[in-house]
C-alpha positions in Angstrom: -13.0 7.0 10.4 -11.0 10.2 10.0 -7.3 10.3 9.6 -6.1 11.6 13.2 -8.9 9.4 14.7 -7.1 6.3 12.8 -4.0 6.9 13.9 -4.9 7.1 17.1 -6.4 3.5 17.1 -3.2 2.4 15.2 -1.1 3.8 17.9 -3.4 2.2 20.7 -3.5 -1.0 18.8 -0.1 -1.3 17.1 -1.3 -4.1 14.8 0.4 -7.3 13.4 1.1 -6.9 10.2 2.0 -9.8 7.9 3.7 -8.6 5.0 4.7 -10.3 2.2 7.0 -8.2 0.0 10.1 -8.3 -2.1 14.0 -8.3 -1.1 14.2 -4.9 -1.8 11.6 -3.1 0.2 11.7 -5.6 2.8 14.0 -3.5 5.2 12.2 -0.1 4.5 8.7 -1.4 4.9 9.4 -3.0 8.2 10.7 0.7 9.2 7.8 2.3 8.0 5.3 0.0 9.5 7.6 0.3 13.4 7.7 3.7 12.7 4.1 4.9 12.0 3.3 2.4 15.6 2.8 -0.9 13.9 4.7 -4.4 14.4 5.8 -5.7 10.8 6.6 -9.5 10.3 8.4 -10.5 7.3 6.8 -13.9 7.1 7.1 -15.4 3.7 7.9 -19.5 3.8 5.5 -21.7 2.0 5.5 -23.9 5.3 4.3 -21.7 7.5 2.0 -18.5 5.9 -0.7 -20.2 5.8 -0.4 -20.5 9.5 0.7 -17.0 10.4 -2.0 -15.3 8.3 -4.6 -15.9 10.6 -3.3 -14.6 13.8 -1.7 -11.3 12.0 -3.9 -8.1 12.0 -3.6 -7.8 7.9 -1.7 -8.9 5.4 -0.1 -7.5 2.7 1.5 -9.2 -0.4 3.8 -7.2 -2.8 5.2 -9.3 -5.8 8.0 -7.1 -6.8 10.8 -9.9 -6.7 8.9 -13.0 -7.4 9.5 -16.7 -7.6 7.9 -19.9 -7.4 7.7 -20.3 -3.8 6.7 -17.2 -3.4 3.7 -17.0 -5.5 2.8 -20.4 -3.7 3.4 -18.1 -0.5 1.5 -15.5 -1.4 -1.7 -17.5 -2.8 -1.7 -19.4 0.4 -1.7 -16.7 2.7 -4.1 -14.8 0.7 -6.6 -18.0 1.2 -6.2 -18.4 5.5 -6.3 -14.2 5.5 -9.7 -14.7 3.8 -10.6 -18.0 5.8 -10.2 -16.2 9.1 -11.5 -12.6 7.7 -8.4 -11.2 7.7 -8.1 -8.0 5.6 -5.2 -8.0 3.1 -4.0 -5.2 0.2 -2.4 -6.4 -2.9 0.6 -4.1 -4.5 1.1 -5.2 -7.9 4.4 -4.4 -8.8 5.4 -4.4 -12.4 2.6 -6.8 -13.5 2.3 -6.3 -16.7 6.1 -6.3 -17.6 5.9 -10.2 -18.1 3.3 -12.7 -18.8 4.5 -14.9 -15.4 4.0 -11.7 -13.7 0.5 -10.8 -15.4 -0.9 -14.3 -14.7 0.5 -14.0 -11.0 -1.4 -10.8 -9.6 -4.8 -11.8 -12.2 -4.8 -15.2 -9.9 -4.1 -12.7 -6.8 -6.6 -10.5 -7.7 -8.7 -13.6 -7.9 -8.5 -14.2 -4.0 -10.4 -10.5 -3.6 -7.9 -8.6 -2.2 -9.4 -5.9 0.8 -7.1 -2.9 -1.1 -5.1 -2.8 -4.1 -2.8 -0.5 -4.1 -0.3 0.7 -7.7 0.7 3.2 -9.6 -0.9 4.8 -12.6 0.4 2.3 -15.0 -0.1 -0.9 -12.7 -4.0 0.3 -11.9 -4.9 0.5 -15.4 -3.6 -2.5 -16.6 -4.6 -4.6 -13.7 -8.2 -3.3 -14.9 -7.6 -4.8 -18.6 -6.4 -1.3 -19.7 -2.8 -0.4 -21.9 -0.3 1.8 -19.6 3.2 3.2 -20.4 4.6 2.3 -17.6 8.1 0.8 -18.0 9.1 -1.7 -15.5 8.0 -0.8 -11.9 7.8 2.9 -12.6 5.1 4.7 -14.2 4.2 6.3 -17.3 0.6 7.3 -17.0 -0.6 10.1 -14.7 -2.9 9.4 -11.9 -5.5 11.2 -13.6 -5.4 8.6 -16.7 -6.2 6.3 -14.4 -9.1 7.2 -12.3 -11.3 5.4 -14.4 -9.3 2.0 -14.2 -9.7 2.4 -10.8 -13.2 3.0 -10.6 -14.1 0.0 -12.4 -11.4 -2.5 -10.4 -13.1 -1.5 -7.2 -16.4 -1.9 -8.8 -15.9 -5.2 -10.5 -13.7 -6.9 -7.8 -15.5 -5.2 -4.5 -12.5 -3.3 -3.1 -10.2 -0.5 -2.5 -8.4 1.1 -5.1 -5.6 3.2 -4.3 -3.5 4.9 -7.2 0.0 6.5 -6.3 1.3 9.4 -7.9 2.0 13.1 -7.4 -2.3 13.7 -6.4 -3.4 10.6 -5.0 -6.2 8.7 -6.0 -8.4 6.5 -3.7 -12.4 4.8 -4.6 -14.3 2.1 -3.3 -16.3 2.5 -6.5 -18.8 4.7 -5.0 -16.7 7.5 -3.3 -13.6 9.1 -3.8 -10.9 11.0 -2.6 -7.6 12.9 -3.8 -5.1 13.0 -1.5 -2.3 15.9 -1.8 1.0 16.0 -0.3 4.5 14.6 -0.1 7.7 15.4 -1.7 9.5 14.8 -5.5 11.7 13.2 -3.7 10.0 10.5 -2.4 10.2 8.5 -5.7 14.0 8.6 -5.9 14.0 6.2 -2.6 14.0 2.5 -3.6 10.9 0.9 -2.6 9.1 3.6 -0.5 6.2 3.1 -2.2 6.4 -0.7 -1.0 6.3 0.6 2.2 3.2 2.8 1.4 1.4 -0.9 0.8 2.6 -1.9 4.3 1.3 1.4 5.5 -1.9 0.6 4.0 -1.8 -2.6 5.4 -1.4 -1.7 8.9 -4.3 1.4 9.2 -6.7 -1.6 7.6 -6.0 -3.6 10.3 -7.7 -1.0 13.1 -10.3 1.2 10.4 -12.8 0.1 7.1 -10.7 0.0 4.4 -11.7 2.8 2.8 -10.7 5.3 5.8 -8.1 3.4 6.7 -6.1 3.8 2.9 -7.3 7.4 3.0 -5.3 7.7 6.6 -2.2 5.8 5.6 -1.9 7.9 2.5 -2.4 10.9 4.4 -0.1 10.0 7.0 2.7 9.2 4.5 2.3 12.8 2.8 2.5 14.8 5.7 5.8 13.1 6.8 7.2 13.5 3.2 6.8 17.4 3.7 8.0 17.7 7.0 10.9 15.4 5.9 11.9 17.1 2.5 12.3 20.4 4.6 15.4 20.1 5.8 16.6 17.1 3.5 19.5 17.6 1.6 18.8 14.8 -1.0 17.3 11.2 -0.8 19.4 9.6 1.7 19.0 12.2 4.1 15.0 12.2 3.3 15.0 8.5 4.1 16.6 9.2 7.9 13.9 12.3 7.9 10.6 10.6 6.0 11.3 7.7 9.0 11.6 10.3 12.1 8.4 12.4 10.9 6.3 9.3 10.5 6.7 8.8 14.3 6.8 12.2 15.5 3.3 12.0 13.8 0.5 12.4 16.2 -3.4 12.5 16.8 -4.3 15.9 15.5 -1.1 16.3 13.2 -2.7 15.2 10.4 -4.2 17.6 8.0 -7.8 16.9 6.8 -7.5 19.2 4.4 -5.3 17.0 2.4 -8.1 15.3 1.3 -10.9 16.0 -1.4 -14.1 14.0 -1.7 -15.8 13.8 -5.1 
C-alpha cells in the first residue's frame, strides 16, 4: 500500500491505538496520533493491558521512562497483542545505556515485535552491534546502521525502521530511504516518540512494511511544511501538529521514497 492510499484508510478508519510510552512523550504522541486521524489511548496499568490490548487496533510500547510495573505492563500487553494478532512496534529507547534497560527490550524483542523502530545507535545495538550513541540520542549515522537493520528484520521476522536525517526502513528483503523533515525536529522532546505512535497507527490499517514507509513519509512532509514559517522549536511543535492534519490523500510525495 502506497503512502496517500494509507492515509486514506487511516483517515477512514481512525484506528485505536494502544500505546505504551514514557511520561515524557506521552502528551505529544497522543497529539500526533489525533492529529494524523488516529484515537491514541494511553493505557499502561499492569491490571488492565492485558485486557485492552486485544480490542485496540495496534500497540505500541516505548520504554523510555521505565520501571517495574511498567516492564510487567509492557510484556503483558505485548503477549494478548500477539494472542489476538494484534500488530505492535517496539521503540527502544536508550537500551543500551544500562544493563536493566538492555535486558528489558532483549526480552521485548523476544515477544516478536510487528516493527521496531530507533535510531542509529539503538538499531545497531539492539542487533548485538557497539553504537556511540549517548543516552537517548544518537551517535552513529543512519548509514552505519543499515546493516544492523538488515540483519534484526532478518533474524527476528520484522520491520526495521532507523531514524535519522535519511531514513532507513527493511523488512530484510526490501528497502527504502525516506527523505524529508526538518533539523529542527530533534530539538522537540520526544517527537520521535511520537514517530513510534505514528507507526503504530498506519500498521493498524496497511502491512507493516507500507504502513512504516507511510508514517515516515507522512511525518517528513509535515516537518517541511512546518519548519517554513517556524521561528524555532516551539513554534514548529504548534506547526509540525497543524500540517499533520491539514495532510491529505494525494499530499504526500512518493518521491520521498527510494527503493533499493
Amino acid at each position: 500500500m502506497k503512502p496517500n492510499s494509507a492515509l486514506e484508510t487511516l483517515r477512514a478508519n481512525a484506528p485505536l491505538v494502544h500505546c505504551i510510552t514514557n511520561y515524557v512523550a506521552m502528551n505529544i504522541a497522543a497529539n500526533v496520533t489525533l492529529a494524523a486521524g488516529a484515537s491514541p489511548a494511553m493505557i499502561h496499568a499492569p491490571e488492565e493491558v492485558a485486557d485492552f490490548a486485544p480490542i485496540a487496533g495496534v500497540l505500541t510500547i516505548n520504554i523510555g521512562t521505565l520501571s517495574a510495573p511498567w516492564v510487567e505492563s509492557m510484556k503483558a500487553a505485548a503477549i494478548a497483542a500477539n494472542a489476538a494478532n494484534v500488530p505492535w512496534v517496539l521503540d527502544p529507547v536508550a537500551h543500551f545505556a544500562t544493563p536493566y534497560r538492555t535486558k528489558a527490550a532483549l526480552d521485548l524483542l523476544a515477544l516478536k515485535p510487528t516493527v521496531v523502530r530507533g535510531n542509529a545507535s539503538e538499531i545497531i545495538a539492539l542487533a548485538g552491534g557497539v553504537g556511540a550513541g549517548k543516552g537517548a540520542d544518537s551517535g552513529d549515522s543512519v548509514s552505519d546502521a543499515q546493516s544492523s537493520a538488515l540483519a534484526l528484520a532478518k533474524s527476528h521476522g520484522c520491520v526495521v525502521a532507523v531514524s535519522g536525517a535519511v531514513d532507513f526502513i527493511t523488512d530484510g528483503t526490501r528497502s527504502a530511504s525516506i527523505t524529508g523533515g526538518s533539523d529542527i525536529m530533534p530539538k522537540v522532546t520526544a517527537l520521535g516518540c511520537s514517530l513510534t505512535a505514528l507507526v503504530g497507527a498506519y500498521a493498524a490499517v496497511a502491512p507493516s512494511l507500507g504502513a512504516t514507509i507511510a508514517a515516515f513519509v507522512h511525518f517528513a512532509e509535515a516537518g517541511e511544511q512546518a519548519a517554513k514559517g517556524a521561528q524555532g522549536p516551539g513554534s514548529f511543535s504548534v506547526a509540525f501538529l497543524d500540517a499533520l492534519c491539514a495532510l491529505q490523500p494525494g499530499d504526500l510525495s512518493e518521491e520521498r521514497v527510494a527503493w533499493f
